[in-house]
N, C-alpha and C positions, 0 to 999 in steps of 0.2 A: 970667426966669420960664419956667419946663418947665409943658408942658399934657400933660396926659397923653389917651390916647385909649384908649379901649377898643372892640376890635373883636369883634361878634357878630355866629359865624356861625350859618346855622341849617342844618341839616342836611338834604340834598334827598332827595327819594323816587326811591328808586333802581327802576327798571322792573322786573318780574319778568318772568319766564318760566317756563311749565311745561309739560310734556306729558304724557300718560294715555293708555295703549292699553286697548282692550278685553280682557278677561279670555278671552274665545275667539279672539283672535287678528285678529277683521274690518278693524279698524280703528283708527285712533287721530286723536287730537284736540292742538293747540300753541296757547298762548294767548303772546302777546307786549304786555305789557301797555304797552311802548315802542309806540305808535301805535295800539294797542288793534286789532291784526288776531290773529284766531283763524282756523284750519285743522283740515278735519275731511279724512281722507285714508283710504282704502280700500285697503285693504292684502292682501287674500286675493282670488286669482282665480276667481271662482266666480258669476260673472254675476249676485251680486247686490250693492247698494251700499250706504255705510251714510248716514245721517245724524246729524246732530250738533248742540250748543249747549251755551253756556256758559250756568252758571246764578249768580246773585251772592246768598248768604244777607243779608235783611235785618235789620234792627234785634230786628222779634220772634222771629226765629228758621225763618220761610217762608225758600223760596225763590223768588226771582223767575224766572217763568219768561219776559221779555219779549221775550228776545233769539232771534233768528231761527235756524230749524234749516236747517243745511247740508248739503246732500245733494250724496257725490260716489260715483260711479255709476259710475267705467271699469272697476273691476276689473281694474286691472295692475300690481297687489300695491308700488299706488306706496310708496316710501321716502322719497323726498324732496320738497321745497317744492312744487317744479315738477308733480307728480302729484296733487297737494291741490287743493281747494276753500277759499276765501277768502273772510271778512269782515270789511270796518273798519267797525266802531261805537263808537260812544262808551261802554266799558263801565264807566262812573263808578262804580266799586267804591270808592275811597278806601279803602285798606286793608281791608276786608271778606271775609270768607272767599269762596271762588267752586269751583263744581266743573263736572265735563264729563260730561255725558249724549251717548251715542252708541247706537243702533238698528241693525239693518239693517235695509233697506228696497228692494223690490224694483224699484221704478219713483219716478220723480220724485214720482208721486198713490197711489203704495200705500198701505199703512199701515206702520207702523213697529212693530217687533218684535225681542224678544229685545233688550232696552233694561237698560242697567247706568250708572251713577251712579258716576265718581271718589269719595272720600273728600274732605270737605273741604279745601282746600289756605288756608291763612291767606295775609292777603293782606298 
């Protein structure tokens, strides 16, 4: 007697990645959604820094803005990881679209300025 089996697999959610610079050049932002750490990095040297945040469109079509804005402030036209500003959060998008708000911002307590919004990026 042959048993037959059938095996199902299901298909795993593969991590994305993206990145977004600012349209004048300040700065830019990397989201890794493998460990959910996003990078907000300042990339023009001009004494002032920018900040940043991921935003996750909801159900009605808002965008949540709960997630924490990152302010990185050396200004030394960093490129890489290691010149970034850093946060893991748990950014439970579950496939949902999500986009990158970045400012400059003069001081850690300035206020935030010249603010531009990535396109939504599907998730």
């Amino acid at each position: 007697m042959a048993l037959g089996l059938a095996v199902m697999t299901v298909p795993s959610a593969s991590a994305q990645s993206d990145g977004w610079t600012h349209p004048d050049g300040v700065g830019y932002m990397y989201f890794n959604d493998d460990g959910d750490i996003y990078r907000v990095c300042d990339t023009k040297s001009d004494s002032v820094g920018v900040s940043g945040r991921i935003e996750v469109k909801k159900v009605d079509g808002t965008w949540n803005k709960t997630f924490p804005w990152l302010r990185d402030g050396d200004g030394n036209n960093g490129t890489s990881g290691d010149a970034c500003t850093y946060n893991n959060t748990d950014v439970q998008r579950e496939g949902a679209t999500y986009r990158f708000t970045i400012c400059q911002q003069n001081t850690a307590s300035g206020s935030r300025y010249n603010c531009k919004s990535s396109s939504g990026i599907p998730g």
